[in-house]
BAVEX-428428 format. One record per residue (C-alpha): residue number from 0; x, y, z. Coordinates in steps of 0.05 Angstrom, whole numbers, plus 5000, padded with zeros to 4 digits. Each point is the difference from the previous one (the first is absolute). Layout:
# BAVEX-428428
[NUM,[X,Y,Z]]
...
This chain:
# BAVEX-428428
[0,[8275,6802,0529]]
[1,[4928,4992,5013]]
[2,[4970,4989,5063]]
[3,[5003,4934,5043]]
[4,[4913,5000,4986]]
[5,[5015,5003,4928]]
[6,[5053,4949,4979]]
[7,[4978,4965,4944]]
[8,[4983,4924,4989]]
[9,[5068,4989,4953]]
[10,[5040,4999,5057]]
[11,[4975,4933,5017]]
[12,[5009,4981,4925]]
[13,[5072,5014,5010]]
[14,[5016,4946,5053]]
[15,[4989,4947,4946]]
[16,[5060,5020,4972]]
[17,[5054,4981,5055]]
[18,[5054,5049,4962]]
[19,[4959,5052,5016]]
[20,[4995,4993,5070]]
[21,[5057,5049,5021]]
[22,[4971,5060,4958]]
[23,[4925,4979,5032]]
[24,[5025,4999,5076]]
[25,[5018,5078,4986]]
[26,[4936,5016,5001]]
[27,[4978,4984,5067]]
[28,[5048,5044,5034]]
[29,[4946,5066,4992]]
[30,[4944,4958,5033]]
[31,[5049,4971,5061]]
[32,[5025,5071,5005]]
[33,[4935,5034,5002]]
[34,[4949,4954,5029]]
[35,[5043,4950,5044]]
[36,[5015,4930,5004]]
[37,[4927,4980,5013]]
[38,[4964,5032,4942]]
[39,[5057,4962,4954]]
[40,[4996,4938,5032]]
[41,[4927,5008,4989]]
[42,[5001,5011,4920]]
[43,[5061,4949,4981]]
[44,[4947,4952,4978]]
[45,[4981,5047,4953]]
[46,[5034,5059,4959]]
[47,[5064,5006,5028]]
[48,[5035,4947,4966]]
[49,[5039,4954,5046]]
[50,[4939,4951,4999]]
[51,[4975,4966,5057]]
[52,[5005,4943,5049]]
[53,[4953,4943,4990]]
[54,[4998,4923,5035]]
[55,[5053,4946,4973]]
[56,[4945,4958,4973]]
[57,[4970,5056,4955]]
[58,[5074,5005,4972]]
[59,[5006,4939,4987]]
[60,[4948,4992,4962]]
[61,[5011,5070,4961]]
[62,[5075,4989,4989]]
[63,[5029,4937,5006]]
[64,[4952,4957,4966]]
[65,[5020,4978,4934]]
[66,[4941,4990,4954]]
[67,[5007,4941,4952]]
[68,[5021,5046,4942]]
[69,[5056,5028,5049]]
[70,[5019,4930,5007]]
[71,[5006,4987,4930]]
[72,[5042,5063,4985]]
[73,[5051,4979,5063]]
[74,[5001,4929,4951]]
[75,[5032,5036,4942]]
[76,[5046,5048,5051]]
[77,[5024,4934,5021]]
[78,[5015,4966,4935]]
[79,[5046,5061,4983]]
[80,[5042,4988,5066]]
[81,[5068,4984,4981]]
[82,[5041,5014,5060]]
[83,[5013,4987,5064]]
[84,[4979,4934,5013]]
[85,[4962,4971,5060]]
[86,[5022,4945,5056]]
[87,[4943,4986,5048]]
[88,[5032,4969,5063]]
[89,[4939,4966,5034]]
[90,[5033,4963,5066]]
[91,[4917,4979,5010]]
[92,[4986,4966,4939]]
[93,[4937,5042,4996]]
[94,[4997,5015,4923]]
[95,[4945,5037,4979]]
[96,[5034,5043,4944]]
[97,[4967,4975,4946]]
[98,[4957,5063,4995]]
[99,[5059,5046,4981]]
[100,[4991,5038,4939]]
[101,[5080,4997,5009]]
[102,[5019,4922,5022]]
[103,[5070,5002,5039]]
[104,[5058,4968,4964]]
[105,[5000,4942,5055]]
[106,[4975,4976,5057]]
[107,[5049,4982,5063]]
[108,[4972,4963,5057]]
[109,[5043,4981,5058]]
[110,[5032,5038,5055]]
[111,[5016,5077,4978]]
[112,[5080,4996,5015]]
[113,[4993,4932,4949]]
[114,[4974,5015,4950]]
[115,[5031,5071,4984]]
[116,[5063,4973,4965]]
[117,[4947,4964,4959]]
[118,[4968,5055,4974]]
[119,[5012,5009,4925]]
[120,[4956,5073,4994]]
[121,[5026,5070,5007]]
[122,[4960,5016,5064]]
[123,[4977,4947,5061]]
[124,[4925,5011,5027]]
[125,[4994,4960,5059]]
[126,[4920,4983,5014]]
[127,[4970,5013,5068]]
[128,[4948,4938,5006]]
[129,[4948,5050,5027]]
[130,[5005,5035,4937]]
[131,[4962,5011,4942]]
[132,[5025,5039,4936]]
[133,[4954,5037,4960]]
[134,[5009,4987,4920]]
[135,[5039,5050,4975]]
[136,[5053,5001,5064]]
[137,[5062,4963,4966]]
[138,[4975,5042,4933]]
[139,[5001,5069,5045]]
[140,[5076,4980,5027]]
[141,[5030,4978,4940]]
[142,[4981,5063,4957]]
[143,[5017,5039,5069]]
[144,[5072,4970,4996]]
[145,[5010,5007,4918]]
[146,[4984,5069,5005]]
[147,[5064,5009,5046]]
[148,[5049,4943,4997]]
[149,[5046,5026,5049]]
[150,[4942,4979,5051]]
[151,[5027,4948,5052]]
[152,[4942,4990,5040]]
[153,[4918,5018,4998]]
[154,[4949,5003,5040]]
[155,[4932,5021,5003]]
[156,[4928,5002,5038]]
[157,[4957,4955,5029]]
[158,[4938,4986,5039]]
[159,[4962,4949,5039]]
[160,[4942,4943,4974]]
[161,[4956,4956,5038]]
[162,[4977,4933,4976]]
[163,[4942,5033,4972]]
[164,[5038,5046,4951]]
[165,[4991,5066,5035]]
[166,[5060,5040,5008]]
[167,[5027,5046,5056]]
[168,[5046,5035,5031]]
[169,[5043,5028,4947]]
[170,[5070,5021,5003]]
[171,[5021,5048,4956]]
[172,[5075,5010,5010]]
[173,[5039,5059,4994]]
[174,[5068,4995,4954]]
[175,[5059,4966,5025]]
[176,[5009,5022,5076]]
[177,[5060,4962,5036]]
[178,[4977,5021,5068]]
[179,[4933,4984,4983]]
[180,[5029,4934,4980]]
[181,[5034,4986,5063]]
[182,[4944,5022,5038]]
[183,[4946,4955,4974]]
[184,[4994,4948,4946]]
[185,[4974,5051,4941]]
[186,[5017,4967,4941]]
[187,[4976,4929,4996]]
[188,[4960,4957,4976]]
[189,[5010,5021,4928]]
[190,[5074,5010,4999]]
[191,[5053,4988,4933]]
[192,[5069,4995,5008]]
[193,[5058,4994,4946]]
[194,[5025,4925,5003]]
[195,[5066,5023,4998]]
[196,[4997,5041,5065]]
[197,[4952,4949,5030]]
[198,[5055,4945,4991]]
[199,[5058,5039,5024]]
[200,[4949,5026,5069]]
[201,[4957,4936,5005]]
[202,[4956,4997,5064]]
[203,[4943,4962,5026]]
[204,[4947,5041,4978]]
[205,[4973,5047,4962]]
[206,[5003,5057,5053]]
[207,[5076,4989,5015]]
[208,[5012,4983,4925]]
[209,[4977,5068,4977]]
[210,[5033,5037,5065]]
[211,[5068,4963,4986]]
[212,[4997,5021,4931]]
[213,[4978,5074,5012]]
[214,[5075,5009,5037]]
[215,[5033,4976,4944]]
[216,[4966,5045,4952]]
[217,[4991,5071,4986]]
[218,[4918,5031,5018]]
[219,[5000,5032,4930]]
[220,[4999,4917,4978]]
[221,[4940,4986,5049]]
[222,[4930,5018,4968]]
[223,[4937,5001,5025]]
[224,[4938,4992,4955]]
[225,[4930,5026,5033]]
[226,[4957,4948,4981]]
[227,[4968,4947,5043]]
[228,[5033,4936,4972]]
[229,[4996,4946,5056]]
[230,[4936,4990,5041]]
[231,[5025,4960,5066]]
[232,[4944,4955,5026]]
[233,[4990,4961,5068]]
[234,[5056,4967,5033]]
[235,[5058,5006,5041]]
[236,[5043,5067,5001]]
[237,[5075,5001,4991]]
[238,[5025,4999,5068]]
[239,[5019,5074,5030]]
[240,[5065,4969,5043]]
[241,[5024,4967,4939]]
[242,[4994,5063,4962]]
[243,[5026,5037,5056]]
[244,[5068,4956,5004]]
[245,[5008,5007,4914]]
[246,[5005,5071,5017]]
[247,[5053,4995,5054]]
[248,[5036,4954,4962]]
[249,[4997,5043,4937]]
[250,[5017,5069,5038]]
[251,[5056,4960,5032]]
[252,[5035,4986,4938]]
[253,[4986,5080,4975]]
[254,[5007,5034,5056]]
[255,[5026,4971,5069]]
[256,[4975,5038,5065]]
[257,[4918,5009,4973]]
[258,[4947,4968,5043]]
[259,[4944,4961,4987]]
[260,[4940,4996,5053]]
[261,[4936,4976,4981]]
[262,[4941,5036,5024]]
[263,[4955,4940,5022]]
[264,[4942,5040,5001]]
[265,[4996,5025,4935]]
[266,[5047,4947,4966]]
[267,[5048,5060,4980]]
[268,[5070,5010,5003]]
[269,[5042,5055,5038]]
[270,[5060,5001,4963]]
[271,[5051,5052,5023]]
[272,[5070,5021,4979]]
[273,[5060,4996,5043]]
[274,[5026,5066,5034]]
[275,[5070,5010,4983]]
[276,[4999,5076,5028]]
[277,[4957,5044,5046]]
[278,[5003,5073,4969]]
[279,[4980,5056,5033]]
[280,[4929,5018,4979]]
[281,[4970,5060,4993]]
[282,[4927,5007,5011]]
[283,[4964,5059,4972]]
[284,[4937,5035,5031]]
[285,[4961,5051,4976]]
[286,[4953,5034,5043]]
[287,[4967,5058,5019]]
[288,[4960,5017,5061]]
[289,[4964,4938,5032]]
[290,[5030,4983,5057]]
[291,[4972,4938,5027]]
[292,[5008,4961,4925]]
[293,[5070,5022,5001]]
[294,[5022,4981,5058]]
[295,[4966,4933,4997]]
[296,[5044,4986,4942]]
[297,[5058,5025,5026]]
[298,[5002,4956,5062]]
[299,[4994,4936,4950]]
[300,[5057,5022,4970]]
[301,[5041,5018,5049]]
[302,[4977,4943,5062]]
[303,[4961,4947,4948]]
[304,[5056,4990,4949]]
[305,[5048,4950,5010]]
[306,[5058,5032,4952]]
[307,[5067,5021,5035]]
[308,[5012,5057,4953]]
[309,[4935,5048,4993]]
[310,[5008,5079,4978]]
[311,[4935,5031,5015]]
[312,[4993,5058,4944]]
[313,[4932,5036,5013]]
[314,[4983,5052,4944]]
[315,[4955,5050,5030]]
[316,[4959,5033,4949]]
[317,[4985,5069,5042]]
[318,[4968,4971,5065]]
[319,[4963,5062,5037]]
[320,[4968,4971,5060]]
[321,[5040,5002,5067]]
[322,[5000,4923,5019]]
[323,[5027,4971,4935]]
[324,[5053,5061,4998]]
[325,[5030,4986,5068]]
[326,[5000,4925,4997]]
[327,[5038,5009,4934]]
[328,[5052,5040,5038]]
[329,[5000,4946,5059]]
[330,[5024,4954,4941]]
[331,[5051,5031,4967]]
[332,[5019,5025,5074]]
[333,[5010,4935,5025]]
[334,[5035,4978,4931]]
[335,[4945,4945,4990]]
[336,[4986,5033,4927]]
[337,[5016,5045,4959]]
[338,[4952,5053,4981]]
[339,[4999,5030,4918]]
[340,[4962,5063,5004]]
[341,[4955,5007,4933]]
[342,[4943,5045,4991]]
[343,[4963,5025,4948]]
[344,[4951,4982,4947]]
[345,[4990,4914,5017]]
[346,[5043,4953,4965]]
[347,[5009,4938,5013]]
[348,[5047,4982,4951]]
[349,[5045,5072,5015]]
[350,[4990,4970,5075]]
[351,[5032,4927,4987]]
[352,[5060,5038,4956]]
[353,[5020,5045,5049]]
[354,[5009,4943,5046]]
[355,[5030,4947,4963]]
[356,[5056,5056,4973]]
[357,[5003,5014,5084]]
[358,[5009,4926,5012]]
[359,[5055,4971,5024]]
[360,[4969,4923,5001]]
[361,[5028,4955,4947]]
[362,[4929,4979,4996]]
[363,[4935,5039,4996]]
[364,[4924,4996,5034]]
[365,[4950,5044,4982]]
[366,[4951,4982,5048]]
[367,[4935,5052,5010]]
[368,[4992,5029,5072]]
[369,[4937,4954,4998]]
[370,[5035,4945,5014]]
[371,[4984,4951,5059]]
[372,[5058,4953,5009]]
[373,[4991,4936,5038]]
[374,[5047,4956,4963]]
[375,[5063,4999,5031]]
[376,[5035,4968,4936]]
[377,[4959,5036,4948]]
[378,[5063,5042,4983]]
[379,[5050,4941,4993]]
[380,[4956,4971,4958]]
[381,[4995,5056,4949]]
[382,[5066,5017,4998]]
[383,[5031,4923,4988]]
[384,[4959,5012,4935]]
[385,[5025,5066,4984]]
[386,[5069,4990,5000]]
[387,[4994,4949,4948]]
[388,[5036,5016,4938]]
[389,[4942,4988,4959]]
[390,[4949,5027,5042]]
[391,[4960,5071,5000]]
[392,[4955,5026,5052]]
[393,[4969,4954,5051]]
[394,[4932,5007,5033]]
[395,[4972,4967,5053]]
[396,[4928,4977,5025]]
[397,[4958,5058,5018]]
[398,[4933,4988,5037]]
[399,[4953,5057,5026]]
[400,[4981,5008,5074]]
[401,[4950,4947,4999]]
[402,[5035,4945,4969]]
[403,[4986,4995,4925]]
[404,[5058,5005,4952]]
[405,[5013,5069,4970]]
[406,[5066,4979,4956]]
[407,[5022,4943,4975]]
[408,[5031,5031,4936]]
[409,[4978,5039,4940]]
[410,[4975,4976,4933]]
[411,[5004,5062,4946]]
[412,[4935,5007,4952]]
[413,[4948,4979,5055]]
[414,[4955,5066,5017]]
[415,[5030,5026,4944]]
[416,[5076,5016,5029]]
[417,[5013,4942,5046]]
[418,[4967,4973,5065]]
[419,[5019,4959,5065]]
[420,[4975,4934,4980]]
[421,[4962,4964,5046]]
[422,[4987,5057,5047]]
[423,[4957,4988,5052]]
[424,[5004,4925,5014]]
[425,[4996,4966,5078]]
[426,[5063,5006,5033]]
[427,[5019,4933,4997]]
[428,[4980,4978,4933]]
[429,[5040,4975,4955]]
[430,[4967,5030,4934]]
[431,[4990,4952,4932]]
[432,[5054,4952,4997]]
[433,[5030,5018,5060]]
[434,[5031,5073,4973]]
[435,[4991,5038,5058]]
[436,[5053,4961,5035]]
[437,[5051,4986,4948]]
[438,[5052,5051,4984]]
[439,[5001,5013,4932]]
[440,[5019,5049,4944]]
[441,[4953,5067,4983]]
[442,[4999,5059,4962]]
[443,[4999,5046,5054]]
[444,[4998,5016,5074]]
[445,[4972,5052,5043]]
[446,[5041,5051,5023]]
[447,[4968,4993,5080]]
[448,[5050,4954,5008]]
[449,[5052,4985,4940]]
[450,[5081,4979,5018]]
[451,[5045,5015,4945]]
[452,[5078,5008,4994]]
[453,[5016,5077,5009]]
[454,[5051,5004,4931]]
[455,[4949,4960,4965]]
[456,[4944,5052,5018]]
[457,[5039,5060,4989]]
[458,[5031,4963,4924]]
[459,[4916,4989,4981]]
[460,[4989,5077,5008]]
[461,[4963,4988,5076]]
[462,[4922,5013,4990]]
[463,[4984,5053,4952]]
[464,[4984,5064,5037]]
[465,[4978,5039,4926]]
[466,[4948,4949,4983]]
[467,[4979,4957,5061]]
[468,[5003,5052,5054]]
[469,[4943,4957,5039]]
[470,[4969,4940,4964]]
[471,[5036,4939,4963]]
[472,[5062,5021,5023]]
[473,[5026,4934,5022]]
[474,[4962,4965,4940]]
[475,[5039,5046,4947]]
[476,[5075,4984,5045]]
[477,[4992,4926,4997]]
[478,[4975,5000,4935]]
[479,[5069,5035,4982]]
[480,[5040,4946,5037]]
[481,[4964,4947,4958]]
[482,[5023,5036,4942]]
[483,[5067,4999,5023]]
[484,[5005,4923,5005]]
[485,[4977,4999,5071]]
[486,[4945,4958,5036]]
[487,[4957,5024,5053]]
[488,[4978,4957,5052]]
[489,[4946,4995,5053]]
[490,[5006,4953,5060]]
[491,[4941,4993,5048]]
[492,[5051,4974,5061]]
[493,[5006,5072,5011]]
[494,[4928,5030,5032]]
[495,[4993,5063,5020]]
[496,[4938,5036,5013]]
[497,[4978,5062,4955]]
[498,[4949,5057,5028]]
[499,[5004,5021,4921]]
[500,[5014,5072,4985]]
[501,[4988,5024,5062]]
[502,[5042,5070,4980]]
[503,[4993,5005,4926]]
[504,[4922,5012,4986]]
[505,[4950,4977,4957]]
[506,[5017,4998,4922]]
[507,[4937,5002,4978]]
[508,[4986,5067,5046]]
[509,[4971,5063,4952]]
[510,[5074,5036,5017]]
[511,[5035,4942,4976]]
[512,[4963,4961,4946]]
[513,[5042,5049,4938]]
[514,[5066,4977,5027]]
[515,[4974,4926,5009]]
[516,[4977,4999,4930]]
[517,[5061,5038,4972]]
[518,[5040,4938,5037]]
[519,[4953,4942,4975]]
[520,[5024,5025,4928]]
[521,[5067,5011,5006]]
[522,[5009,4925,5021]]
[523,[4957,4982,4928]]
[524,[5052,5045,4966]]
[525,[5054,4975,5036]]
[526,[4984,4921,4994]]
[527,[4966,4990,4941]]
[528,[4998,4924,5027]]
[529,[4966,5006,5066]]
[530,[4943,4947,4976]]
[531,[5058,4940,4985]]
[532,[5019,4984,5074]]
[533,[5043,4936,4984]]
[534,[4986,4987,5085]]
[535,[4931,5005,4985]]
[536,[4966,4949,4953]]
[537,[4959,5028,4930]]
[538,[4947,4953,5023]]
[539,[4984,5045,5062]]
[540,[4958,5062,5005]]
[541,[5017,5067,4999]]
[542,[4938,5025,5034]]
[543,[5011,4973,5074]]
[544,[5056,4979,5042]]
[545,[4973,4924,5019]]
[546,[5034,4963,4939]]
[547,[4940,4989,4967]]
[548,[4991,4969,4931]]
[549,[4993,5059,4942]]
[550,[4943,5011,4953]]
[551,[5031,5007,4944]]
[552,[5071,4968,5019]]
[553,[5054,5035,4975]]
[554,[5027,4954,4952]]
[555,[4966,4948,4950]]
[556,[4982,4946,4995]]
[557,[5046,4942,4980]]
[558,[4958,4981,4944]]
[559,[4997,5071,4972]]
[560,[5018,5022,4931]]
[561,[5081,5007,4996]]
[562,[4995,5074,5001]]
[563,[4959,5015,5063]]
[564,[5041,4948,5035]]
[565,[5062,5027,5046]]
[566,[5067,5010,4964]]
C-alpha cells in the first residue's frame, strides 16, 4: 500500500464508475488511520476517491442538464415504452405536459377523490400546481416501474425553481422510510401510485393518497428513483395541520393508540407508539476512573429519568483511583446499581457483553459514562421504539456541551466507514428539510446512547469483541440487525448531552492508530456495501457530513447509455 503522499491520480478516475465505489472507499482507511480525519477531509477533493462536495447550481448544470442530443435519445427510449401506462390527475387544470418525451395516457382534471375511478392508466400521478416536470420524468417512472412490475407505488426527488428558472434546495430522498414518512411529507410532489390501490385507498391528496396506499402495500413494492423529476415553483405549500390529521387518521386505522403532534416550529411530526408494557430496563455503564463524569451521569439516571423500573449496571473496567472506587462501593452498597468488575486490556465491546449477559432488564441502554441527562423522558422515548417488533437499535439526539448536535444518526460510506451526518449544526436548527427533527429510519446509531431489546442483542451476536474491540462497534451491530430484517431508528425527541469519549482516548493517538486501521478494514471486509446507504441518497457526498450534492454522483444520469444506467 503506498503512502497517503503517494496515491496516485486513478483513484479519482475510479469514482466515474459508480460500481466501483465500494472497492475505492477501501482505500482511504490507511490515510484516516494514519493521518486523522483532518488530513482526509483535506484530500477528498482529490485522490481519494469519494469525490467532493460542490454548490447545487454547479450540479445542476454538470448533471442534470440534458443536452439536445440527450433529449433526442430519451425520444426513442420513449417510443419503445410499452407498459405501464400514465394517468395525470391535474385537480388545477394547469397542463403544461406537452414537453414530455413520454406524454401520460390522459389527463384528469377535477377534484382528486373524482376523478380516480376515472382513470383508465395503470398508475395515477396527481400534479402539484407549483410544479414543474423536467422532460424525461414520466419516461424515468415508467421504465422505473417495467423494470419491476410488482412495484405499487414510486417516488422520487425533487427541488425548488424560482420564476426565473434557477433551482434550489434539493431533496434528495433516502429509500422508502415509514417513519420518515410519518414524520414529514418526504415523498411528494412527484409521486405514482397503482390505480388499483389508489381506487380502493382514495384520499384528497397526493400526500394522503400515497400514505394510504403505503399501509396497504408491502415496502419491497415502494421504489424510490434518485433523480430530480419535479421542480416545485412559487406558491402556496400543502398545509402542515392537514397533513398532520391524514396521518392520524391513517395510523388510526393501522395502529390505534400512536400519537400525532405537530411540531409548529419546525412543521414536523412527533409520532409515537402506544406503551402497552413498562419492562424493566437495564442500563449499562462502562467506566473507569473519572469520578466527577461518572457521577454526573449517574445522578441523570437515577434522579433525571422518569422510568419506574431502572437497573443501574456499571461495568468498571479496573478503576484505580480512591474516589471513583469508593463511590462505586457506596452504589452497589446502597443497592442503587450494580457493579460488573472488568479489567484488563480495553474493550468496549467485551465491556457491553459482559453486561448485557449480567442484565436482568428486558430492555437494554448502553449509554457512555459521558452522558449528561437532562431529559426526563429521553428513556421512554427510546424504549417505545425499541420494543417494536420491527425495530432495531434506537438512538437519540446527542449534542456536545455547547449546544451543537453531535448525533443525529449514521450514514455508512461518508469519511470512508460512516459519519454522524450533520454534526455540528445550532442547537435548534432544524437541518435541510427539516431532518434534524423528524424521526426517521438510519443505518446505524451510536453506541453513547443505543436502546435495544436484551434477546434481540444477545440473538445478533452483541458487538463484536474479536474485530471491533474500540471503533465501529455499534456501526458493525446495527448493520447486522439490518441484515436481519430489522430497522434502526433515530428520534431527536430524546436529547441528551454527550462530553464524547471522555474515557476511551484518541483513535488516531500513535499507540492506537494499528488497531484503528486494522478496524477501518475489517468493516470493508465485512460489508462489502458500506457506500449504498439506502437512508442516505446516491446524490449526496461521501466526503462531508452536511448532505451536500456529490461530484461525481453516484449513479447516472437518466439519459445515459442503458448499460451505465442502474439495474
Amino acid at each position: 500500500m503506498k503512502e497517503p503522499s503517494t496515491l496516485p491520480g486513478k483513484l479519482l478516475r475510479l469514482l466515474r464508475e459508480p460500481s466501483r465505489v465500494g472497492s475505492t472507499l477501501r482505500r482511504t482507511r490507511r490515510i484516516l488511520a494514519r493521518d486523522g480525519l483532518d488530513a482526509l477531509l483535506a484530500r477528498l477533493g482529490g485522490d481519494l476517491g469519494l469525490g467532493r462536495s460542490i454548490d447545487y447550481s454547479e450540479w445542476v448544470r454538470r448533471f442534470d442538464t440534458p443536452s439536445p442530443d440527450d433529449l433526442d435519445g430519451l425520444r426513442k427510449r420513449a417510443a419503445a415504452v410499452r407498459w405501464p401506462s400514465i394517468t395525470v390527475c391535474d385537480p388545477a387544470g394547469i397542463g403544461g405536459l406537452s414537453a414530455q418525451v413520454l406524454p401520460p395516457l390522459e389527463v384528469l382534471t377535477g377534484p382528486l377523490q373524482a376523478a380516480l375511478p376515472k382513470a383508465q392508466g395503470e398508475f395515477v400521478l396527481v400534479l402539484d400546481p407549483r410544479v414543474r416536470l423536467p422532460p424525461h420524468a414520466l419516461l424515468v417512472a415508467a421504465e422505473t416501474l417495467a423494470r419491476d412490475r410488482a412495484l405499487d407505488l414510486l417516488y422520487a426527488d425533487h427541488d425548488h425553481v424560482e420564476a426565473s428558472g434557477q433551482r434550489h434546495t434539493p431533496f434528495f430522498k433516502p429509500d422508502f422510510d415509514p417513519e420518515l414518512l410519518w414524520s414529514l411529507d418526504y415523498v411528494t410532489p412527484f409521486t405514482l401510485v397503482r390505480a388499483q390501490l389508489a381506487r380502493a385507498a382514495p384520499a384528497q391528496s397526493a400526500f394522503g393518497l400515497f400514505l394510504r396506499a403505503a399501509g396497504r402495500t408491502s415496502p419491497r413494492r415502494i421504489a424510490h428513483v434518485p433523480h430530480i423529476l419535479a421542480h416545485v415553483g412559487p406558491g402556496p405549500a400543502p398545509s402542515a395541520q392537514e397533513q398532520t390529521a391524514t396521518v392520524r387518521g391513517a395510523l388510526l386505522e393501522r395502529a390505534p393508540g400512536w400519537t400525532v403532534e405537530l411540531d409548529g416550529v419546525h412543521q414536523t411530526r412527533r409520532v409515537r407508539p402506544p406503551l402497552s408494557s413498562e419492562p424493566l430496563v437495564t442500563a449499562i455503564v462502562p467506566t473507569r476512573d473519572g469520578l466527577s463524569v461518572l457521577a454526573r451521569c449517574v445522578e441523570g439516571l437515577l434522579t433525571r429519568t422518569r422510568w419506574p423500573r431502572l437497573e443501574l449496571l456499571i461495568v468498571d473496567h479496573g478503576s484505580r483511583e480512591t474516589a471513583p472506587l469508593r463511590f462505586l462501593e457506596g452504589l452497589a452498597e446502597r443497592g442503587a446499581a450494580r457493579v460488573l468488575r472488568a479489567p484488563g486490556p480495553f474493550n468496549f465491546s467485551r465491556l457491553n457483553n459482559l453486561a448485557a449477559l449480567a442484565a436482568r432488564g428486558e430492555v437494554l441502554a448502553l449509554c457512555n459514562n459521558d452522558l449528561e441527562l437532562r431529559d426526563p423522558s429521553w428513556l421512554s422515548e427510546l424504549v417505545a421504539h425499541a420494543l417494536r417488533p420491527e425495530i432495531g437499535a434506537v438512538g437519540a439526539k446527542l449534542s456536545y456541551p455547547d449546544g451543537r448536535l453531535q448525533h443525529l444518526g449514521v450514514a455508512t460510506g461518508v469519511l470512508g466507514v460512516a459519519g454522524h451526518v450533520l454534526r455540528g449544526l445550532p442547537p435548534d436548527a432544524p437541518g435541510p428539510q427539516g431532518l434534524a427533527f423528524a424521526t426517521r429510519s438510519v443505518s446505524a446509531v451510536t453506541a453513547a446512547c443505543l436502546v435495544v431489546r436484551r434477546e434481540l442483542y444477545l440473538r445478533a451476536g452483541g458487538l463484536d469483541e474479536a474485530r471491533f474491540a474500540v471503533a465501529f462497534n455499534d456501526i458493525d451491530f446495527c448493520l447486522r440487525l439490518r441484515a436481519m430484517g430489522y430497522r434502526n431508528v433515530f428520534t431527536p425527541w430524546a436529547q441528551l448531552v454527550h462530553h464524547e469519549s471522555y474515557s476511551r482516548g484518541d483513535d488516531l493517538a500513535p499507540a492506537q492508530r494499528a488497531r484503528f486501521e486494522r478496524e477501518i478494514e475489517d468493516m470493508h471486509d465485512r460489508h462489502a456495501d458500506l457506500a449504498r446507504d439506502p437512508f442516505y441518497n446516491p446524490n449526496l457526498s461521501l466526503a462531508d457530513l452536511d448532505l451536500a450534492p456529490a461530484d461525481p454522483p453516484r449513479v447516472a444520469r437518466p439519459w445515459a447509455p442503458a448499460n451505465q444506467r442502474e439495474p
